[in-house]
C-alpha positions in Angstrom: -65.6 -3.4 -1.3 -64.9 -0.8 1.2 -67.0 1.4 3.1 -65.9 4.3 1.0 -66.5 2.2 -2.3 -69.9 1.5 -1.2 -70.8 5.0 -0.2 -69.2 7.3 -3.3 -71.4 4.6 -5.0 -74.3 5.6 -3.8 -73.7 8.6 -5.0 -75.5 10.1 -7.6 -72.4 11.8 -9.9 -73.0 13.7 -13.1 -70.3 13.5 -16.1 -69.6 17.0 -16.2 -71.0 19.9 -13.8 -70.2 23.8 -13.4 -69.0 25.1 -10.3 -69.6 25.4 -7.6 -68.7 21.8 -7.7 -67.5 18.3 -5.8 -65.8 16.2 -7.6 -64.4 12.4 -6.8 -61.3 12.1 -8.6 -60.5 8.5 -9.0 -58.5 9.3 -11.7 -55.7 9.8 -9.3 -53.6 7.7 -7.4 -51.5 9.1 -4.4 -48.1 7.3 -3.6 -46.6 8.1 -0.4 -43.0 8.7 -0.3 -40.8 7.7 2.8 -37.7 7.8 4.6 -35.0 9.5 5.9 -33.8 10.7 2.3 -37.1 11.4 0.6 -36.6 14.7 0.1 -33.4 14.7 -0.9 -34.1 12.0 -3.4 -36.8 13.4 -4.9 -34.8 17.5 -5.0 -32.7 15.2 -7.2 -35.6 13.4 -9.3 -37.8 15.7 -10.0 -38.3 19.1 -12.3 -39.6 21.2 -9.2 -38.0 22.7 -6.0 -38.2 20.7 -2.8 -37.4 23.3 -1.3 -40.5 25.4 -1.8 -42.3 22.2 -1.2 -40.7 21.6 2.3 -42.2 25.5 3.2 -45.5 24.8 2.6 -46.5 24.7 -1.4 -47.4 22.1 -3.2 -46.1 21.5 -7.5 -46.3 19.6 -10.2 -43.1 18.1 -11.3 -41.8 15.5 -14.2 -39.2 12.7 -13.8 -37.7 13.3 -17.5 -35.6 10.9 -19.8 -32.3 11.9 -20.6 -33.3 14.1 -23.5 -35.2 16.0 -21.2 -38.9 15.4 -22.2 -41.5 13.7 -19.6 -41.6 10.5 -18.7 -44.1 10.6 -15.8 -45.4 13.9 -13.6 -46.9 14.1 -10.1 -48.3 16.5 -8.0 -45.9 16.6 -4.9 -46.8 18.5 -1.3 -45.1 17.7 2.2 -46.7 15.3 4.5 -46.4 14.9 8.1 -44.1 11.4 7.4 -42.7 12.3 3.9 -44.3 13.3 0.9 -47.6 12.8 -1.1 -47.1 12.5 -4.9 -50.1 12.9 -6.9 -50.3 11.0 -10.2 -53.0 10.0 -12.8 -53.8 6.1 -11.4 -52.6 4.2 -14.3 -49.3 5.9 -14.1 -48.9 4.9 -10.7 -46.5 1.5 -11.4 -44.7 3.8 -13.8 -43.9 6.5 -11.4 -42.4 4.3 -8.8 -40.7 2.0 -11.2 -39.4 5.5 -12.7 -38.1 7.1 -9.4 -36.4 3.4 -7.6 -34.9 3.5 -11.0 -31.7 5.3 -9.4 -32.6 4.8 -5.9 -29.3 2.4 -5.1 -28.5 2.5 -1.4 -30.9 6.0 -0.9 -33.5 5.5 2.4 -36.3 6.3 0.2 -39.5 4.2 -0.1 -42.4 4.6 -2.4 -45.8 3.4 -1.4 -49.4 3.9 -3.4 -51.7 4.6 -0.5 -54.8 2.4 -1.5 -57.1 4.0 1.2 -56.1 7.6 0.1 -59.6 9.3 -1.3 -58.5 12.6 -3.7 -61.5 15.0 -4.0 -61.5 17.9 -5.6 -63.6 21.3 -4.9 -63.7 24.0 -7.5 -66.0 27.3 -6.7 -66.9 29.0 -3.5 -63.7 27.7 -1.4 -64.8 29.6 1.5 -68.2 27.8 1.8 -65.9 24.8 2.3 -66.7 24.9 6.3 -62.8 24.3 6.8 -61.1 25.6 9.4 -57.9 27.1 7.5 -58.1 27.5 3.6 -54.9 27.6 2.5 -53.0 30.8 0.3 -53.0 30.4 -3.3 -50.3 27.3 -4.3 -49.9 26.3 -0.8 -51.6 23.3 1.1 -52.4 23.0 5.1 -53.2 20.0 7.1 -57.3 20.2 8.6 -57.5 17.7 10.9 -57.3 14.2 8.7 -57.4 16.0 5.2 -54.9 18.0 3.3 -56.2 20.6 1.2 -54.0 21.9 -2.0 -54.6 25.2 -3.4 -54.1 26.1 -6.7 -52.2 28.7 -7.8 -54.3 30.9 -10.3 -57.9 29.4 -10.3 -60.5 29.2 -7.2 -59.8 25.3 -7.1 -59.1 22.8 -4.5 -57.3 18.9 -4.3 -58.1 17.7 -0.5 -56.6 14.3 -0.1 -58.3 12.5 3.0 -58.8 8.6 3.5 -62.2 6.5 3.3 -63.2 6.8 6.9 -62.9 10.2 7.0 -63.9 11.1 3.5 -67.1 9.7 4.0 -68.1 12.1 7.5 -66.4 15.2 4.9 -68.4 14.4 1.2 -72.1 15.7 3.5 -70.0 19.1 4.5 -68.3 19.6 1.0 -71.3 18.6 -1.0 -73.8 21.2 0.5 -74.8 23.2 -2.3 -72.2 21.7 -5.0 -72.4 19.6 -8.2 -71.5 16.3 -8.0 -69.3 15.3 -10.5 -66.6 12.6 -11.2 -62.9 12.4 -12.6 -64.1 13.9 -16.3 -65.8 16.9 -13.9 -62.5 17.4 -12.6 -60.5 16.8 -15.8 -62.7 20.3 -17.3 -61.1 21.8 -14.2 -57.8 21.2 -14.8 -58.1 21.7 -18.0 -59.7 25.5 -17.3 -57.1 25.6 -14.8 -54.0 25.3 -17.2 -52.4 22.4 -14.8 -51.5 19.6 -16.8 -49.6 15.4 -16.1 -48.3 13.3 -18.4 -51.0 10.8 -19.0 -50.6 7.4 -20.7 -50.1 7.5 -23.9 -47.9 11.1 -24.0 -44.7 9.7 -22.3 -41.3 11.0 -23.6 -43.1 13.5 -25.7 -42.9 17.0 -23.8 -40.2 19.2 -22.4 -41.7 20.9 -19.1 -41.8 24.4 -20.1 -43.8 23.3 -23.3 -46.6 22.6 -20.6 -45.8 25.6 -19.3 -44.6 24.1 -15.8 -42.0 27.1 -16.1 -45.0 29.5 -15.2 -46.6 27.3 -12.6 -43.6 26.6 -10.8 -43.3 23.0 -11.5 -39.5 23.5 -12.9 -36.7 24.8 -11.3 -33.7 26.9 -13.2 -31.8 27.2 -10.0 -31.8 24.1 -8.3 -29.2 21.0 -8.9 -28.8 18.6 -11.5 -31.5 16.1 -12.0 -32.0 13.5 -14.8 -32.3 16.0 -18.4 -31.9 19.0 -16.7 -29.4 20.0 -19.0 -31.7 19.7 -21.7 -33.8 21.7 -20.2 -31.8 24.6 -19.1 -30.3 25.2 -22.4 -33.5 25.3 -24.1 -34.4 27.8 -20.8 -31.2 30.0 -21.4 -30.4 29.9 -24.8 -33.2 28.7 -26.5 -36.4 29.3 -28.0 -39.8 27.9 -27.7 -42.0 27.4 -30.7 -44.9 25.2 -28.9 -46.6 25.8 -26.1 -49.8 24.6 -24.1 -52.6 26.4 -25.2 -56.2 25.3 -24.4 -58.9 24.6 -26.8 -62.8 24.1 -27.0 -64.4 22.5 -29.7 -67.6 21.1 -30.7 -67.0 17.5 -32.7 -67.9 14.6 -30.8 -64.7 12.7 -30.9 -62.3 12.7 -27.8 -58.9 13.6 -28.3 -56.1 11.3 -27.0 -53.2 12.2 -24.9 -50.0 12.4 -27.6 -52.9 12.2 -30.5 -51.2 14.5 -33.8 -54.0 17.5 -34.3 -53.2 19.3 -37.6 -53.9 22.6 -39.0 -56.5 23.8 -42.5 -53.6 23.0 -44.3 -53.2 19.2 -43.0 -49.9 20.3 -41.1 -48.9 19.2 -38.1 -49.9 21.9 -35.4 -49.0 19.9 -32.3 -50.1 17.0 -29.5 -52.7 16.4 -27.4 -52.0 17.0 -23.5 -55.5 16.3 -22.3 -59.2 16.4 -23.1 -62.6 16.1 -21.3 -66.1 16.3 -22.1 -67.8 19.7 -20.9 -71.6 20.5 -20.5 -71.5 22.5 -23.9 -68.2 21.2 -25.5 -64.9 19.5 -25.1 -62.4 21.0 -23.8 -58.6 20.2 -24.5 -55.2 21.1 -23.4 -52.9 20.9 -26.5 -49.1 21.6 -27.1 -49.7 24.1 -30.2 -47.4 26.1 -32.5 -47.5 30.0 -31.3 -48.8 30.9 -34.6 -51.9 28.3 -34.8 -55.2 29.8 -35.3 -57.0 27.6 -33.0 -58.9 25.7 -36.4 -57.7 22.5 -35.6 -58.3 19.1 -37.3 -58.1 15.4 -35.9 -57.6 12.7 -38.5 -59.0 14.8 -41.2 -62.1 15.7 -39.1 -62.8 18.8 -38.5 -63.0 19.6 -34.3 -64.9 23.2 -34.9 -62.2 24.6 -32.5 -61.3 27.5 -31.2 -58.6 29.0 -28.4 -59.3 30.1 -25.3 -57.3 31.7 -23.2 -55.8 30.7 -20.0 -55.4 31.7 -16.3 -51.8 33.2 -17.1 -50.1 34.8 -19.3 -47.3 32.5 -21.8 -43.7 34.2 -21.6 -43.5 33.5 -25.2 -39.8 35.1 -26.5 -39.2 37.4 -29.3 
């Protein structure tokens, strides 16, 4: 074991925790992505804009199949020697064997960085004790971690390594909850931000998850794999479904892709996400615009109800 294994060990994490908060989120794998043509690769990979990436922000984005739903998403901000893509861990094999898939002759590498530690801080970013905090959707470089604000919530990604992660978790834990990846899982969930986990692949187009409000898809960029799907749906189309989180009371978790049906046993959409909260579970799910929120789960009743999130759906007329 490492010295970082052994120490976040010794740890004494909760499963769930409100903020302020730490969080260890193991849950996520960083891949490190290299070369001369990285960026250019990836600008023609990916849902999101390089180009905002390259000037200091930091976005989701989906590598999509040719109908134009995800296949696998990552969280992708500028390092000093490439970039850092941000994925849930068990998707890691799938996100490299996804982007190499057109890679030919490209100078392009793609890595997973297994002493990368991803910790998330959510509450009170100013009692952080870093140096710079960076503006909302942007990241900055302090010293050996990089810290990735998000957009519309007070919440924090800082991605560090082992040695230095261990010397940070005293400064970031003063005063915080400790929690673990289901903690941070509530977070995102509260937050809006949602991947493609295992189990959802192929299922989603991105504005469905509403990556068209958190910047995670570009309408102006170049072509990348689906994007015509996508843009035509975008221009001339018309969403029915979108993500909309829930909280509900039954004990049962909820799967990514899992069917949820409405009082009338009809299909009312998929399951993005879901994680156990102090007093419920809390679920991102891709739901008809005219749902209710009274949501069922193999003919069990969740005791659900909507909740609203940190920005507003551009639902069309």
């Amino acid at each position: 074991m490492s010295a970082w294994s052994d120490f976040i060990a010794s740890q004494s994490l909760a499963d769930t925790a409100n903020v302020p908060l730490l969080a260890h989120c193991d849950h996520l794998a960083v891949i490190r992505a290299s070369g001369e043509e990285a960026g250019h690769y990836l600008q023609g990979q990916l849902t999101c804009d390089l180009q905002d990436i390259d000037h200091g922000a930091h976005r989701n984005g989906m590598h999509l199949s040719l109908k134009g739903r995800g296949l696998v998403s990552m969280r992708v901000v500028k390092s000093r020697d490439g970039y850092l893509l941000l994925c849930p861990a068990d998707k890691a094999e799938d996100v490299i064997k996804a982007l190499i898939k057109y890679r030919l002759r490209a100078k392009v590498d793609f890595q997973v960085d297994a002493d990368a530690v991803v910790l998330g801080v959510a509450g009170d970013l100013e009692g952080t004790g870093l140096s710079v905090l960076p503006a909302a959707g942007e990241s900055h470089c302090n010293d050996h971690t990089l810290a990735l604000r998000y957009p519309h919530t007070e919440q924090m990604l800082l991605i560090t390594h082992g040695e230095h992660a261990i010397k940070l978790w005293p400064q970031l834990a003063a005063n915080r909850a400790l929690t673990g990846a289901n903690g941070w899982l509530c977070q995102d969930i509260l937050a809006g931000e949602a991947m493609v986990f295992a189990g959802a692949e192929d299922l989603f187009l991105p504005q469905v998850l509403n990556y068209d409000v958190t910047g995670a898809v570009s309408f102006k960029k170049g072509c990348y794999t689906g994007q015509e799907v996508v843009a035509r749906m975008h221009f001339k189309g018309k969403l029915k479904q979108r993500m909309q989180r829930i909280d509900y009371q039954a004990a049962i978790p909820l799967a990514p892709g899992q069917v949820v049906r409405d009082a009338n046993g009809k299909a009312a959409g998929e399951v993005v996400i879901s994680a156990r909260g102090n007093d419920a579970h809390h679920a991102l799910i891709v739901l008809r615009r005219d749902t209710d929120g009274i949501l069922f789960a193999d003919d069990q009743p969740l005791d659900s109800k909507l909740v609203g999130l940190p920005y507003s759906l551009p639902w069309k007329e």
